[in-house]
C-alpha positions as CSV (number, residue, x, y, z in Angstrom):
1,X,-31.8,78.5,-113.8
2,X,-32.8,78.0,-110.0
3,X,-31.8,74.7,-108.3
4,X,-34.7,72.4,-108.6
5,X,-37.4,72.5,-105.7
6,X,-39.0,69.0,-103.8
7,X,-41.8,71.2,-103.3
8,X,-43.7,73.9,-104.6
9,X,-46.2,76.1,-103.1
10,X,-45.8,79.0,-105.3
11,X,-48.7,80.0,-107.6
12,X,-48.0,80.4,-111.3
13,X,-49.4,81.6,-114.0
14,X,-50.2,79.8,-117.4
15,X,-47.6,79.7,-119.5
16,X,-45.1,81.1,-116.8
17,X,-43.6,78.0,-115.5
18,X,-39.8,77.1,-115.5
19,X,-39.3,73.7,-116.7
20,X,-37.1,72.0,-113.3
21,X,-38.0,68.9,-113.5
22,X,-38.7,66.7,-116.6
23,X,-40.1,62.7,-116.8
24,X,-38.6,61.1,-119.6
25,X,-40.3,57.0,-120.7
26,X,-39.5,56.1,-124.0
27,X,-39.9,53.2,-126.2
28,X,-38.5,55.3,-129.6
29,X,-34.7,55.9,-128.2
30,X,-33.7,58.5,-131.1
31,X,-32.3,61.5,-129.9
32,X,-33.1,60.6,-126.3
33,X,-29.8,61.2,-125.2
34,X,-29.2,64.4,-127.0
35,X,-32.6,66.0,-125.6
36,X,-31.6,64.7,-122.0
37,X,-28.4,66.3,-122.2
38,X,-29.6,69.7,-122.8
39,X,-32.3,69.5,-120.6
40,X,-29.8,68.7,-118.0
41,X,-27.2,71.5,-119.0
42,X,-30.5,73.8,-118.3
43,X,-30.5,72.8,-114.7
44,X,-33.3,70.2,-115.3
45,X,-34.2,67.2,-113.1
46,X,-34.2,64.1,-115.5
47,X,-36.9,61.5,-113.8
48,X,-36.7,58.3,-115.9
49,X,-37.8,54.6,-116.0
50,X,-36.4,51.0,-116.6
51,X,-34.7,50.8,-120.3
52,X,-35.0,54.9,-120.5
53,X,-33.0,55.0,-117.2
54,X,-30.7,52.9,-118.0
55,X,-30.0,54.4,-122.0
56,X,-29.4,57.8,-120.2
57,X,-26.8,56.2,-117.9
58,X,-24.6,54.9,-120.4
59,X,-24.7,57.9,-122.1
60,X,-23.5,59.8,-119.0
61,X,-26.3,61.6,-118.0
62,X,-27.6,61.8,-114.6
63,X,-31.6,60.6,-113.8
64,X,-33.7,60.2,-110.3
65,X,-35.3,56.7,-110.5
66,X,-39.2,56.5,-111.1
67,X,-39.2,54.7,-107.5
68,X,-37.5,57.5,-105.4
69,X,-39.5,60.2,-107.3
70,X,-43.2,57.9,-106.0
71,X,-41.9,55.7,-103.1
72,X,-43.0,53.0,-105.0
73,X,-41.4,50.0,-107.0
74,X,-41.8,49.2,-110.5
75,X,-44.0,45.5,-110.6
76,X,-44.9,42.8,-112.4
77,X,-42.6,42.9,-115.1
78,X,-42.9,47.0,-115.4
79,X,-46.5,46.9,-116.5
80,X,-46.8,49.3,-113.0
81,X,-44.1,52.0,-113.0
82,X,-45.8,55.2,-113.5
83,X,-49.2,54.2,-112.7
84,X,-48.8,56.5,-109.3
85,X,-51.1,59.3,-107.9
86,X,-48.1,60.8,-106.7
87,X,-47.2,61.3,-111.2
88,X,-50.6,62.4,-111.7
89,X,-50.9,64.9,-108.7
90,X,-47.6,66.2,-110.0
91,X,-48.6,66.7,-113.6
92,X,-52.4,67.8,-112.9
93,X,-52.0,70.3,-110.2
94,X,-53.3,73.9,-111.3
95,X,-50.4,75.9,-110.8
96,X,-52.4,79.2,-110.5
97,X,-55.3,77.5,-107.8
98,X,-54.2,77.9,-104.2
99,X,-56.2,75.2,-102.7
100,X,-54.0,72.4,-105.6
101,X,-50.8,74.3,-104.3
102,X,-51.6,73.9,-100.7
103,X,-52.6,70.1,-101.7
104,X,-48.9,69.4,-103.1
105,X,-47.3,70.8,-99.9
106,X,-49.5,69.3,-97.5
107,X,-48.5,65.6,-99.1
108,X,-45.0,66.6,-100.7
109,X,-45.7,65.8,-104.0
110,X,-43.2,67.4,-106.5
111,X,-44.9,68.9,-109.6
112,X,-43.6,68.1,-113.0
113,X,-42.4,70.8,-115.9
114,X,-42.5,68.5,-119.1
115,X,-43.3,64.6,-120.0
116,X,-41.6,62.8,-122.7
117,X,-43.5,59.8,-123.5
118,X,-43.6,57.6,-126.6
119,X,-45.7,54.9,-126.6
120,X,-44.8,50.9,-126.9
121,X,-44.6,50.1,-130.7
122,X,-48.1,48.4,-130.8
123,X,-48.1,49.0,-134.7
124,X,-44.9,47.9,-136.1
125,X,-45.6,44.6,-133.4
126,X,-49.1,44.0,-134.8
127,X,-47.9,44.0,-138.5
128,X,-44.8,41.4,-138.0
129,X,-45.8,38.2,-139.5
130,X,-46.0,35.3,-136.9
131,X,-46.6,37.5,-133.8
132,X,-48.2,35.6,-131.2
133,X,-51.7,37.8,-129.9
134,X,-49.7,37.4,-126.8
135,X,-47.2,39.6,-128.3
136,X,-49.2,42.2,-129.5
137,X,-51.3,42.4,-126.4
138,X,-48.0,42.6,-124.5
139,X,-47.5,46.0,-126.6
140,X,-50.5,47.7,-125.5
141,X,-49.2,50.5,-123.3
142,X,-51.3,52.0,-120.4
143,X,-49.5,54.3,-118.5
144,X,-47.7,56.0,-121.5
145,X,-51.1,57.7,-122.5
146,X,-52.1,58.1,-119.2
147,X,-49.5,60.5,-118.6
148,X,-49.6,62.3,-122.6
149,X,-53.3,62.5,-121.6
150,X,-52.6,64.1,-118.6
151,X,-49.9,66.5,-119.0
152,X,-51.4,67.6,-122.1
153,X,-54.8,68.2,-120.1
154,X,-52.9,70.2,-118.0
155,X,-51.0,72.2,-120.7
156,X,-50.8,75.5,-119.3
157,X,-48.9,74.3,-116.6
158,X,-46.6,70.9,-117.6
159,X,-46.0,70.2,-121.3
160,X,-45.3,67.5,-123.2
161,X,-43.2,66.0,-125.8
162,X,-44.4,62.9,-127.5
163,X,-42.1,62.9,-131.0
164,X,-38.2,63.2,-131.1
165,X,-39.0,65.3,-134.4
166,X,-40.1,67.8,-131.6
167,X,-36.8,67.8,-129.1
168,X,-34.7,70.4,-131.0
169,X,-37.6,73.5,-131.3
170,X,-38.6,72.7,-127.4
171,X,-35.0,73.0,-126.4
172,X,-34.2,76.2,-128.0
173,X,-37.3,78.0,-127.2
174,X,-35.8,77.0,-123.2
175,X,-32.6,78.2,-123.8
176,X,-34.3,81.4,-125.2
177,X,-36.3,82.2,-122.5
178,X,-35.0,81.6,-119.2
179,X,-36.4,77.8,-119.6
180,X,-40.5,78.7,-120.4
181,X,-42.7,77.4,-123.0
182,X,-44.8,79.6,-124.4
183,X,-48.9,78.9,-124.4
184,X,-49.1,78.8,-128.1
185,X,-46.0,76.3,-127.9
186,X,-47.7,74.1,-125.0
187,X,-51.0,74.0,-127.1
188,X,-49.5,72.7,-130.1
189,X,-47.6,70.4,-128.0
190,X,-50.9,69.1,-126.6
191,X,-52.7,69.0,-129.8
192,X,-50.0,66.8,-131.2
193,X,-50.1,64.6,-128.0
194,X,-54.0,64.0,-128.2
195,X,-53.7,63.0,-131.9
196,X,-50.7,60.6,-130.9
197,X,-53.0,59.1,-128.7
198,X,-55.9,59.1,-130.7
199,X,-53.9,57.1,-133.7
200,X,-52.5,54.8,-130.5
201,X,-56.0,54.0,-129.5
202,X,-57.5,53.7,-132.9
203,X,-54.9,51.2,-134.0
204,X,-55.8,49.0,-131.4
205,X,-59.3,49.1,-131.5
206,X,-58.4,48.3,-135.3
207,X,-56.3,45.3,-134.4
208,X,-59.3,44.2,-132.2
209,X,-62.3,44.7,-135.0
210,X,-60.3,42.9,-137.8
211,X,-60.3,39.8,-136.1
212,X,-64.0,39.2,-136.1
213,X,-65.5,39.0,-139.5
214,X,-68.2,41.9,-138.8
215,X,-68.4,45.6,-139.2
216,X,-67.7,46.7,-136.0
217,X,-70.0,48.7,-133.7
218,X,-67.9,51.9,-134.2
219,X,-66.0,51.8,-136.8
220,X,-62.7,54.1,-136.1
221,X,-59.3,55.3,-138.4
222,X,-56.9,57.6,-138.2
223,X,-55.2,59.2,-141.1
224,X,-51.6,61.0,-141.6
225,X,-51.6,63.9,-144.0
226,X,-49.2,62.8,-146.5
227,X,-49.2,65.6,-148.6
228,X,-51.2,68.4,-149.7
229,X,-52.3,68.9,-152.8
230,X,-52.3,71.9,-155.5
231,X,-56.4,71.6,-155.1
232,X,-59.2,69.5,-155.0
233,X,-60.9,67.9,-158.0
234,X,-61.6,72.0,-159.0
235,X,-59.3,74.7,-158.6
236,X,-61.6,76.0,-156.4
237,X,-61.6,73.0,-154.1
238,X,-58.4,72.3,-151.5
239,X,-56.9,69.3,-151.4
240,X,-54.8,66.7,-149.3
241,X,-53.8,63.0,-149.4
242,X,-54.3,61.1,-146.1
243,X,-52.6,57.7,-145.3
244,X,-54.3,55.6,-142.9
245,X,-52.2,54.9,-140.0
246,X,-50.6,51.5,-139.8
247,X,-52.0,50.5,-143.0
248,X,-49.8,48.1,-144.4
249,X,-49.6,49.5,-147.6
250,X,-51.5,52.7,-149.3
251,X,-51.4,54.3,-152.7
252,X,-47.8,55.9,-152.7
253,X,-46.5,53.1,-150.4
254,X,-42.4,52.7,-151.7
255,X,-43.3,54.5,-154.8
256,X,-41.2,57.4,-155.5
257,X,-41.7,60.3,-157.8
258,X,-39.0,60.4,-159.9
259,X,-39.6,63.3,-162.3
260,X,-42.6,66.0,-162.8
261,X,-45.3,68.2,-161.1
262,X,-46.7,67.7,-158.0
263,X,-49.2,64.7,-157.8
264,X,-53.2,66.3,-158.2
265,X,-56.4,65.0,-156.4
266,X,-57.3,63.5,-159.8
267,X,-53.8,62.4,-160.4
268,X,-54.4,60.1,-157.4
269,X,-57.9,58.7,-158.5
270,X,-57.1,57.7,-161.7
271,X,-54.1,55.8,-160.3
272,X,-56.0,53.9,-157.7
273,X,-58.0,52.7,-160.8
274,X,-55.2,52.1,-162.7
275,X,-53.3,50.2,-160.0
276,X,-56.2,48.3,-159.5
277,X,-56.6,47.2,-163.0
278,X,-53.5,46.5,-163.9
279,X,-52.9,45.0,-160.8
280,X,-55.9,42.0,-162.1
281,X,-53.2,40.4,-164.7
282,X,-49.8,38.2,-164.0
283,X,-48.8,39.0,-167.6
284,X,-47.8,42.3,-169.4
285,X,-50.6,44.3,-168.7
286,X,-50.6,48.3,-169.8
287,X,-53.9,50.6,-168.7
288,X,-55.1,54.0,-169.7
289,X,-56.7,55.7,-167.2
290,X,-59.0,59.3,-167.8
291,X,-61.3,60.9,-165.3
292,X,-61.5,57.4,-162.9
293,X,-62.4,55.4,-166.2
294,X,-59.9,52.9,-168.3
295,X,-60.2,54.6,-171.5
296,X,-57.9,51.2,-173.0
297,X,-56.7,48.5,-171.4
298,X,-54.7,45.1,-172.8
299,X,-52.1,42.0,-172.4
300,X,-49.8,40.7,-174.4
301,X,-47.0,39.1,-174.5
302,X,-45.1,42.2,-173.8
303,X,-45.8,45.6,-172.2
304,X,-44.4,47.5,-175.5
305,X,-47.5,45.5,-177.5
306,X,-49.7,45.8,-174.3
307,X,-49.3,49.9,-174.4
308,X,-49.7,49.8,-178.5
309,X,-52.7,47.9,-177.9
310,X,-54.6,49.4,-174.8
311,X,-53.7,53.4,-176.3
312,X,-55.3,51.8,-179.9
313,X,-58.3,51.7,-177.9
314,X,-59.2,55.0,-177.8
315,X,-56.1,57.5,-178.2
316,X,-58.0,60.4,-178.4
317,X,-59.8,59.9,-174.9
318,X,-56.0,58.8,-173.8
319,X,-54.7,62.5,-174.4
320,X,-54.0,63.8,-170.9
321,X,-54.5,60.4,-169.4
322,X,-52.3,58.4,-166.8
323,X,-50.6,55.7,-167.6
324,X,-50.5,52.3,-165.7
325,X,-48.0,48.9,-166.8
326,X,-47.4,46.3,-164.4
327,X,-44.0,45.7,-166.5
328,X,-40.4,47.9,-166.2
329,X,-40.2,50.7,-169.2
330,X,-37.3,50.7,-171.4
331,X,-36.2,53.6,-173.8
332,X,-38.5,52.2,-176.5
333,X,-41.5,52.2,-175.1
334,X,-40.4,55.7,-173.5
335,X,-40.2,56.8,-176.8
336,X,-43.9,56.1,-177.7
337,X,-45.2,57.6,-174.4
338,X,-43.6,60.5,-175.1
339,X,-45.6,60.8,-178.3
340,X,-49.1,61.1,-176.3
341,X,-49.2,63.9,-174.0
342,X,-50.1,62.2,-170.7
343,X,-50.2,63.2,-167.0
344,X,-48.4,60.0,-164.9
345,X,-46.8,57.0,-165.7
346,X,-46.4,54.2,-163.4
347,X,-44.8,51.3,-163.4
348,X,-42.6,48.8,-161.5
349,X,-38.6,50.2,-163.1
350,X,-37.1,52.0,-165.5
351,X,-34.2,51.8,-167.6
352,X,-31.9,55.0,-167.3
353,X,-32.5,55.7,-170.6
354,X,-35.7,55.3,-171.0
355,X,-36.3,58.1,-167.4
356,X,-34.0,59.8,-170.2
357,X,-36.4,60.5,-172.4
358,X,-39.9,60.5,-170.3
359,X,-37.8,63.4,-168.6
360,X,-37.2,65.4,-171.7
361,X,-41.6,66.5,-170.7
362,X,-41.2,69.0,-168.0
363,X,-44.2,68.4,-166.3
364,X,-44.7,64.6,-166.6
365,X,-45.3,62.5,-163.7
366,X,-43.0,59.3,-163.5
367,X,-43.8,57.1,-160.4
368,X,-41.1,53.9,-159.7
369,X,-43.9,51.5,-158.3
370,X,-41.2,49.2,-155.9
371,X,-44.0,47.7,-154.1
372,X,-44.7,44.0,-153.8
373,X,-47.2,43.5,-151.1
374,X,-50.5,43.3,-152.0
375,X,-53.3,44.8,-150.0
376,X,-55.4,42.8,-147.1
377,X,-58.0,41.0,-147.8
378,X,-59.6,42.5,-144.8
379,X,-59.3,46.3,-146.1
380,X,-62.8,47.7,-146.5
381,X,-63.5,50.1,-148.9
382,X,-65.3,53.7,-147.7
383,X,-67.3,56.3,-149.6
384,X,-68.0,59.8,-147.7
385,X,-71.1,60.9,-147.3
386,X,-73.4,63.5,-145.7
387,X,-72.2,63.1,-141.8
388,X,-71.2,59.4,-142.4
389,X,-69.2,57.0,-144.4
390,X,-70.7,53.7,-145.9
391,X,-68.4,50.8,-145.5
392,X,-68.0,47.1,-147.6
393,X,-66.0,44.7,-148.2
394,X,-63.8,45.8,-151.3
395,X,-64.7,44.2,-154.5
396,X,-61.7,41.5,-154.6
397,X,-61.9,38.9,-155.9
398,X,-63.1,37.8,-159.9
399,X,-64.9,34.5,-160.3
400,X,-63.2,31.7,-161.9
401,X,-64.3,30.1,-165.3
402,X,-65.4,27.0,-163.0
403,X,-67.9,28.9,-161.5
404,X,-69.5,30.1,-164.1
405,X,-72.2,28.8,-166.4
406,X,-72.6,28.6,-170.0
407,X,-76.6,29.3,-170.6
408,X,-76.8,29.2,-174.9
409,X,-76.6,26.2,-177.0
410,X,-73.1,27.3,-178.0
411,X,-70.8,26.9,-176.0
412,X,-67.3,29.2,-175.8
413,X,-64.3,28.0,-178.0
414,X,-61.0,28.3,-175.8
415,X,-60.1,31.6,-177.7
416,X,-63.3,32.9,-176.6
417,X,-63.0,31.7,-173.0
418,X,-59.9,34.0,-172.7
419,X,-61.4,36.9,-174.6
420,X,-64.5,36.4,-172.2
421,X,-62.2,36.6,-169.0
422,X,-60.3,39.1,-170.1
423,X,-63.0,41.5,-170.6
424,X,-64.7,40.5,-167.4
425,X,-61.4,41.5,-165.2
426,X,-61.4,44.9,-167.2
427,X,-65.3,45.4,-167.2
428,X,-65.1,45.3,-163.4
429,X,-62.6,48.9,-163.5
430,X,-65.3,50.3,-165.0
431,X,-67.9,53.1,-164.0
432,X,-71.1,51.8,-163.8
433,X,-73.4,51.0,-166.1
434,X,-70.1,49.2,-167.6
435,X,-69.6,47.9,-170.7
436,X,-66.1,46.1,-172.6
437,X,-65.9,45.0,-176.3
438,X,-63.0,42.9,-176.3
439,X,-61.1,41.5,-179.2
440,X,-57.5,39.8,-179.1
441,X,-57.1,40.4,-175.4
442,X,-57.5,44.0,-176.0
443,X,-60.3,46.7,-175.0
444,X,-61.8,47.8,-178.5
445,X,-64.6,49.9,-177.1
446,X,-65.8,50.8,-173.2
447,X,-69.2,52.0,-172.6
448,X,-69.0,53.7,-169.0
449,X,-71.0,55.6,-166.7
450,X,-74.5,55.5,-168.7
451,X,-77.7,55.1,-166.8
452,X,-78.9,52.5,-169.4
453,X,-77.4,49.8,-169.8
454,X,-78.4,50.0,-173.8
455,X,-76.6,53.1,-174.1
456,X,-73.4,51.9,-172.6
457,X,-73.5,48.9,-174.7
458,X,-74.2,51.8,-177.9
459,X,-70.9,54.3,-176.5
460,X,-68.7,50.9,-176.5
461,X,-70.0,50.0,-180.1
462,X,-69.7,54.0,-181.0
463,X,-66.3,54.0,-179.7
464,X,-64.7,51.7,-181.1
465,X,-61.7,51.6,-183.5
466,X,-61.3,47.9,-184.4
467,X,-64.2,45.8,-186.5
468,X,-66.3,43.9,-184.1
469,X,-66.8,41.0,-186.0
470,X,-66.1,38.1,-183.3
471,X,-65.7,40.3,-180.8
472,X,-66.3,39.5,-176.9
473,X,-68.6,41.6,-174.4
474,X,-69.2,42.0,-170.7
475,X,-71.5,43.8,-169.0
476,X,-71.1,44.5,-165.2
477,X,-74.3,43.7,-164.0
478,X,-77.2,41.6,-166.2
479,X,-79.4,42.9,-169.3
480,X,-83.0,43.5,-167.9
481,X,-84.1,43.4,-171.6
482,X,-82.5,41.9,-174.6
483,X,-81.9,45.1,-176.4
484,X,-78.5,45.6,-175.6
485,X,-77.2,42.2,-176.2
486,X,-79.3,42.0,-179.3
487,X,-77.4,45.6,-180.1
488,X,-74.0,44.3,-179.6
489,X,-74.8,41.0,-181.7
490,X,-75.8,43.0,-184.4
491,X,-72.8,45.0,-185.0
492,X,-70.9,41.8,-184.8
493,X,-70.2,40.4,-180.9
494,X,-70.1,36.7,-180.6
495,X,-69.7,35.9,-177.1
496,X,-70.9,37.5,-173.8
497,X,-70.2,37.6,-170.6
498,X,-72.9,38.5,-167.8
499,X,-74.3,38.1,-164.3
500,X,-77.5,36.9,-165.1
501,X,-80.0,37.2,-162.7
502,X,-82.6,39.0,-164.5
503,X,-86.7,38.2,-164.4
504,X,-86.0,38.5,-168.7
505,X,-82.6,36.8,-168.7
506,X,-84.3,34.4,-171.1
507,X,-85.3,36.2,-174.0
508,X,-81.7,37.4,-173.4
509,X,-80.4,33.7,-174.0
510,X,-83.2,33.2,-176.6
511,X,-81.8,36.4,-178.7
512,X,-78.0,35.2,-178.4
513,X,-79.5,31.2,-179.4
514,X,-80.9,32.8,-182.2
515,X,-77.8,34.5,-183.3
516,X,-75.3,31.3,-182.7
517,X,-74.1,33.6,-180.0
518,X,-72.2,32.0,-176.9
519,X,-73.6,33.8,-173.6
520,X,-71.8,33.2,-170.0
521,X,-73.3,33.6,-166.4
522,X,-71.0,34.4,-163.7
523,X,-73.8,34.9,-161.1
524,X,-72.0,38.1,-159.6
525,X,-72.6,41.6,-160.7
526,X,-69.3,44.2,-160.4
527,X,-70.9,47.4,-159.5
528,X,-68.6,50.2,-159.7
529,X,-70.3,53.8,-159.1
């Protein structure tokens, strides 16, 4: 390769430039070295900065100071060290344009080939616990993206590198051709470096919103691709899963697939539900989940009884369901989820033998749930629509039994209290218009997705398996007339649970008064649609 020239006033076409002189600033260290030492064994001029700099130079390899490149010191603290006309000029001169060449002579301004830039770790600071907002400011870089923006602007003529994932393809397309990027190459280069920035930019303004209590004025996110998916919802549709960036945690976070066919789109639905749900209870909780809907959920004492008791729900709406425990599986209760042909289990550990056995299923899904953070309060929840996305606070939070209000002349025994609460926690997993019959901290019958209410309450009853004499009952949102509490007390319900709120909430009352029926007001509905 030619010996690198201070000046250049040679006109170049895109795509035809020979990288001689390179501007390395990184804050992510890995392979630095290695991609510094074989840009210099191409004859490259390594430019570099403070902790850059001086991580090349005990590694052997020779770099030019940022200050004798721009005349100009690093200050206050290095918050100015690239922040130079002198850097821009360099990386935004058109190549090809004889009036920028002419420019760079006339003032002496070196161009530069290729930037690697990777940002200060604004992220990983903003998510430590106890960082000062000093901190986190602190880690707000500006002259990083200035110069990713820039260079990648200018792509035909200087490229840049903003991911070490990146340094071994870039270095062997040089060696292969004389030390030249290809356009295509230098386009997806720049493509990667806007979306680097974009994430960079978006985290912050993130970091900024979610200390104020309102929906911001824009609302931004980025989001990874994860993985794609085999398709959509249909076979016809396409499919990916997208990881916000710099969320703390997300569906898959340190879960691993140990066995089974690729995760689906509605794979991944019905396990957000079923995380959720299960997710309600501090004791053995096991749910079934079928097309976004617990089709059985219960507690007990154990997860082997919790299974029994949530698949005795409804086993034949569990066939092809996904499975959700919030206990470890060991080879017995393998044993009797291998008996029911399901699509995913998931749970927090499993006994070798018990993987043993799920395994002996070719295509089931077995997911070791090793998370234990649980998600920010702050996270909103978002629901695409036409050109937009409607944003809320997510549904959190279930009402204690000191808030609600006990509105009959009977009031709940302490059995019924925890059938009452119970079924209130599950009815809140539920499509809308939701129903759960409840009986022995067990689902018996779930009415979902009806646009009456009456016929939700009439699936449940339908639906279920178990006698309903002194069964519980909640309803996600209140009765406007009294025919479906009157319906459920009828086939043998004994206590309900409700929002109240309605303009006929009292002939609701008067039916369950005249039935010896206990009725409970939480005063908050749990839409789910």
């Amino acid at each position: 390769m030619d010996a690198v020239e201070p000046v250049s006033g040679e006109l170049v076409a895109p795509g035809e430039v020979v990288v001689r002189r390179a501007l390395l600033t990184v804050s992510d260290k890995r392979g630095l070295v290695e991609f510094a030492r074989g840009l210099a064994e191409l004859g490259v001029e390594i430019v570099s900065t403070g902790g850059t700099a001086r991580e090349l130079a005990d590694a052997g390899v020779e770099t030019r100071s940022i200050e004798d490149y721009t005349g100009f010191p690093e200050i206050l603290d290095g918050r100015v060290k690239t922040l130079n006309p002198r850097i821009y000029a360099g990386l935004l001169a058109v190549r090809s344009s004889a009036e920028h060449a002419e420019a760079l002579s006339e003032l002496e301004i070196e161009p530069i080939d290729l930037v690697c830039v990777n940002l200060y770790p604004f992220e990983r600071t903003a998510s430590m616990r106890g960082v000062s907002d000093a901190e986190v400011i602190e880690n707000i870089d500006i002259g990083g993206p200035a110069l990713i923006r820039a260079a990648a602007k200018n792509h035909d003529f200087s490229a840049v590198v903003v991911k070490p994932e990146s340094y071994d393809a870039v270095l062997e397309e040089l060696r292969t051709t004389g030390g030249r990027l290809s356009v295509p190459t230098r386009e997806a280069l720049a493509m990667e470096s806007f979306s680097y920035t974009a994430r960079y930019d978006t985290a912050i303004a993130r970091w900024f919103a979610e200390r104020g209590d309102e929906f911001p004025p824009l609302y931004v996110g980025a989001y990874e691709k994860a993985m794609d998916l085999a398709y959509g919802e249909n076979p016809h549709q396409r499919g990916a899963y997208y990881v916000q960036a710099g969320a703390r945690t997300d569906l898959l976070s340190m879960v691993s697939k140990l066995h089974g066919k690729e995760l689906s789109f509605n794979n991944l639905l019905d396990l957000d539900s079923g995380r959720r749900l299960v997710g309600e209870y501090e004791v053995p909780a096991a749910a079934i989940l079928k097309h976004n809907n617990p089709c059985g959920c219960a507690v007990a004492p154990t997860i082997e009884e919790a299974y029994e008791r949530a698949l005795a729900t409804d086993p034949m709406s569990a066939f092809g369901g996904v499975v959700c425990l919030n206990r470890r599986v060991d080879r017995p209760l393998a044993e009797r989820i291998n008996d029911l042909f399901v699509e995913l289990v998931f749970a927090p550990g499993y006994d070798d033998d018990a993987c043993d056995v799920l395994r002996r299923k070719e295509s089931l899904r077995i997911l070791d749930d090793r998370e234990r953070r649980r998600t920010p309060v702050s996270e909103h929840d978002m629901r695409r629509v036409r050109g937009g996305l409607l944003v809320q606070d997510r549904d959190q939070d279930i009402e204690s039994r000191d808030e609600m209000q006990v509105v009959t002349e009977r009031k709940p025994s302490e059995a019924e209290w925890g059938e009452l609460l119970f079924a209130w926690k599950t009815c809140k997993h539920v499509r809308s218009n939701g129903i759960v019959l409840a009986k022995e901290l067990a689902t018996i019958g779930i009415g979902a997705g009806q646009m009456s209410r009456v016929d939700s309450v009439r699936l449940a009853i339908e639906k279920a398996r178990a006698p309903l004499d002194g069964a519980a009952m909640a309803s996600d949102a209140f009765f406007p007339f009294a025919d479906g509490a009157q319906l459920a007390i009828d086939a043998g319900v004994r206590s309900i649970i409700q929002p109240g709120g309605s303009r006929r909430d009292p002939e609701v009352v008067e039916a369950c008064d005249a039935a010896g029926v206990a009725m409970v007001f939480t005063s908050r509905r749990h839409f789910r649609h």
